[in-house]
C-alpha positions as CSV (number, residue, x, y, z in Angstrom):
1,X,28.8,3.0,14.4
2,X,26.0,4.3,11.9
3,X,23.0,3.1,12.1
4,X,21.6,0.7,9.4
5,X,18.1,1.6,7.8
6,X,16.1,-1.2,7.1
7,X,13.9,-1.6,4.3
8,X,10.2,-2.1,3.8
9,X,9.6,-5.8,2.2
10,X,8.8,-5.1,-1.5
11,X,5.5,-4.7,-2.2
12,X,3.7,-5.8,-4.9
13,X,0.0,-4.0,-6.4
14,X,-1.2,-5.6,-9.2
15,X,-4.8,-5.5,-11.2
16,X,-6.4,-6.6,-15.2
17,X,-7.1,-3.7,-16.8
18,X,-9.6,-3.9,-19.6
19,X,-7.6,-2.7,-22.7
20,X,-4.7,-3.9,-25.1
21,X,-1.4,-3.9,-23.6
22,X,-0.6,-0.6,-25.8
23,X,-3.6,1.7,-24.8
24,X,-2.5,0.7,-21.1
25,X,0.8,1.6,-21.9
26,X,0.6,4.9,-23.8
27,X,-1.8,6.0,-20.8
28,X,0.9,5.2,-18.3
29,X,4.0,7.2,-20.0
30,X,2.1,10.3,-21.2
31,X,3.4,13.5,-21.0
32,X,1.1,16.1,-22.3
33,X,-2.0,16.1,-19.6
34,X,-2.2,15.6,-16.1
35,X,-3.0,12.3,-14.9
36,X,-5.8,11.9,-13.1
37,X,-4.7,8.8,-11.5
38,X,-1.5,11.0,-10.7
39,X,-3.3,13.4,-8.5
40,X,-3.7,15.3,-11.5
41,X,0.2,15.7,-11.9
42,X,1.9,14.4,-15.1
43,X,5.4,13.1,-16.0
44,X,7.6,16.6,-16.9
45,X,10.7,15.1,-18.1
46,X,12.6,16.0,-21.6
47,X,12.2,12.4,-22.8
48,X,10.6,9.2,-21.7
49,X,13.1,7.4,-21.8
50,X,16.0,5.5,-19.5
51,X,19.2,8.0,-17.9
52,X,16.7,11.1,-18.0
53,X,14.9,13.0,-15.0
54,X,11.8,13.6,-14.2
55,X,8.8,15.3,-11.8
56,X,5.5,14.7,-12.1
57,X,4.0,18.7,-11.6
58,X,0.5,19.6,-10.8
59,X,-1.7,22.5,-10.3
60,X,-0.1,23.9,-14.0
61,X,3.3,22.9,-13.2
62,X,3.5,24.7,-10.2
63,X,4.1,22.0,-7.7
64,X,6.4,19.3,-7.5
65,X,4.8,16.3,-5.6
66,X,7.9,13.4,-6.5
67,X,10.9,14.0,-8.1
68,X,13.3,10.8,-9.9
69,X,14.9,9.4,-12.4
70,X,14.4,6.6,-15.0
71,X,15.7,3.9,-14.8
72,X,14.5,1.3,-16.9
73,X,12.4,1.5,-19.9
74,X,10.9,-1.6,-21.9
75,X,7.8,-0.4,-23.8
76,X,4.9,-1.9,-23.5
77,X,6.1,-4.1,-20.3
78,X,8.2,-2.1,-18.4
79,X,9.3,1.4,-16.3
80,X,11.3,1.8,-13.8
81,X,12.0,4.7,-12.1
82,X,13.3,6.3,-8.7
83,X,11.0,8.1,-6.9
84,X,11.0,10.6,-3.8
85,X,8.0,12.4,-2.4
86,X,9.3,16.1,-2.2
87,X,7.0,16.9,1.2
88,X,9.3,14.5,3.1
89,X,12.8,13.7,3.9
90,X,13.2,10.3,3.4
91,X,15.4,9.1,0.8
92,X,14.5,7.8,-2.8
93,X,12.6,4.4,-3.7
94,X,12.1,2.7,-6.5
95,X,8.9,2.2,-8.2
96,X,8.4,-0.4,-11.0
97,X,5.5,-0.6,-13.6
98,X,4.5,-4.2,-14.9
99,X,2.8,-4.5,-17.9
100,X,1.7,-8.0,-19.4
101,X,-1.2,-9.2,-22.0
102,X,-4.0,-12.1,-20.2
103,X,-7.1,-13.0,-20.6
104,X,-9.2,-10.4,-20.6
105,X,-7.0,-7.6,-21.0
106,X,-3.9,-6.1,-19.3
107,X,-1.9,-7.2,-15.9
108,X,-1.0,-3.9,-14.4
109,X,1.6,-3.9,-11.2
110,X,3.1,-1.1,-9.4
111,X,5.9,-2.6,-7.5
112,X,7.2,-0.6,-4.7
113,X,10.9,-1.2,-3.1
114,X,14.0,0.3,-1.1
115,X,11.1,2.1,1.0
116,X,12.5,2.7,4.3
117,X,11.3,0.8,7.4
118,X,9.2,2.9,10.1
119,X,9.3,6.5,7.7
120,X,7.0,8.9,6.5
121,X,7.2,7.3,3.3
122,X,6.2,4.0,4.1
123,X,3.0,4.8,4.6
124,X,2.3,7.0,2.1
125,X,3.5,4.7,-0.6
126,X,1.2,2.2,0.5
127,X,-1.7,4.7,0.4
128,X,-0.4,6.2,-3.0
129,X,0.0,2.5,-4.6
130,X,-3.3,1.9,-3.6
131,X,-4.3,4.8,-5.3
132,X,-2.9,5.0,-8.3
133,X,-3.9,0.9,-9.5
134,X,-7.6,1.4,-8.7
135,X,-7.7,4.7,-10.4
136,X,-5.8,3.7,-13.5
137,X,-7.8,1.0,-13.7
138,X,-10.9,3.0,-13.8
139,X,-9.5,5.8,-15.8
140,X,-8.3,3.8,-18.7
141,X,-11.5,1.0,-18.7
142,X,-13.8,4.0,-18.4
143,X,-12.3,7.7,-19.3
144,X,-12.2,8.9,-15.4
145,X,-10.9,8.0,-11.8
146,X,-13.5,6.8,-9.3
147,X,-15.4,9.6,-7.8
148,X,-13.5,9.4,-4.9
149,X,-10.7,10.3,-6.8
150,X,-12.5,13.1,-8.4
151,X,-13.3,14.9,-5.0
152,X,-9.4,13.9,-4.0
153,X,-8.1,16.0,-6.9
154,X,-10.5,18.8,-6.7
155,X,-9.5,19.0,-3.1
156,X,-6.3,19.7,-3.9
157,X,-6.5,22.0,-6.8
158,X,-8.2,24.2,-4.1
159,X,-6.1,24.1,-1.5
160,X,-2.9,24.9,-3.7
161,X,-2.1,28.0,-2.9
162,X,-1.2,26.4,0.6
163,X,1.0,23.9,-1.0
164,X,4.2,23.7,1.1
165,X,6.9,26.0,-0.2
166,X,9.3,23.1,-0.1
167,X,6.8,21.8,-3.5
168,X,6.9,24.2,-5.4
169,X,8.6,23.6,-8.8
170,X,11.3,26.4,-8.7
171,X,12.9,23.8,-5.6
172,X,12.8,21.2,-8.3
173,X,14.2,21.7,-11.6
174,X,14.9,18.8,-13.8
175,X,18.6,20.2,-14.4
């Protein structure tokens, strides 16, 4: 008898952003710079769009930190991808981004699901989410991440030539 995994609860991360629906947006999906709000990586993928591949790369495209695919794509509301950290061995997620206009701006969500129960994953998900809607927030109201942020991702532009071999982007092509 194989064991069941059981799933995390889905999780839910949600903020107003100060900005049109379409500057949120067209920060969220770009492809060209690293995302601070990323950990400095950016989406490598041949197209934006739903049924391609991705990575988001850092330190020049040199590391691999999550590797997916999308799933869903409903500009300016909706992405939805799969997402797997490459430093662990736990199996994909799925990670969805919420867009929708209110007062006062933008409602961003990061919606996290299909996280197993009790892994290594779990709880850096939670950390990550975390991460990633209070920096966005900052970075798109304001032009940078908090400064916290800033010392995260200097951090670990230092320390990449440490980088676990199992990240590096040669162990990750989009192919």
């Amino acid at each position: 008898m194989s064991e069941e995994k059981r799933f995390v609860e889905k999780q839910f991360y949600r903020v107003v952003i100060n900005a049109p629906i379409e500057t949120v947006w067209s920060e969220l999906v770009n492809t060209k710079s690293p995302r601070p709000f990323f950990w400095n990586g950016r989406w490598d993928t041949k197209a934006m769009a739903a049924g391609n591949r991705y990575r988001i790369a850092a330190n020049n495209d040199k590391v691999v930190a999550v590797i997916g695919d999308i799933i869903e794509m409903e500009p300016p509301n909706k992405l939805v991808t799969t997402f797997q950290l490459t430093s662990l061995p736990d199996p994909a997620s799925t990670v969805t981004y919420l867009l929708k206009e209110v007062d006062g701006g933008t409602e961003f969500s990061l919606v996290t699901e299909h996280i197993i129960a009790g892994s290594k994953s779990e709880k850096s998900m939670e950390a990550g989410a975390k991460f990633i809607v209070e920096n966005f927030k900052a970075y798109v109201e304001t032009g940078k991440v908090t400064l916290s942020a800033r010392i995260m991702n200097a951090l670990y532009g230092l320390m990449a030539p440490i980088t676990p071999k199992a990240m590096r982007a040669e162990n990750w092509p989009l192919d």
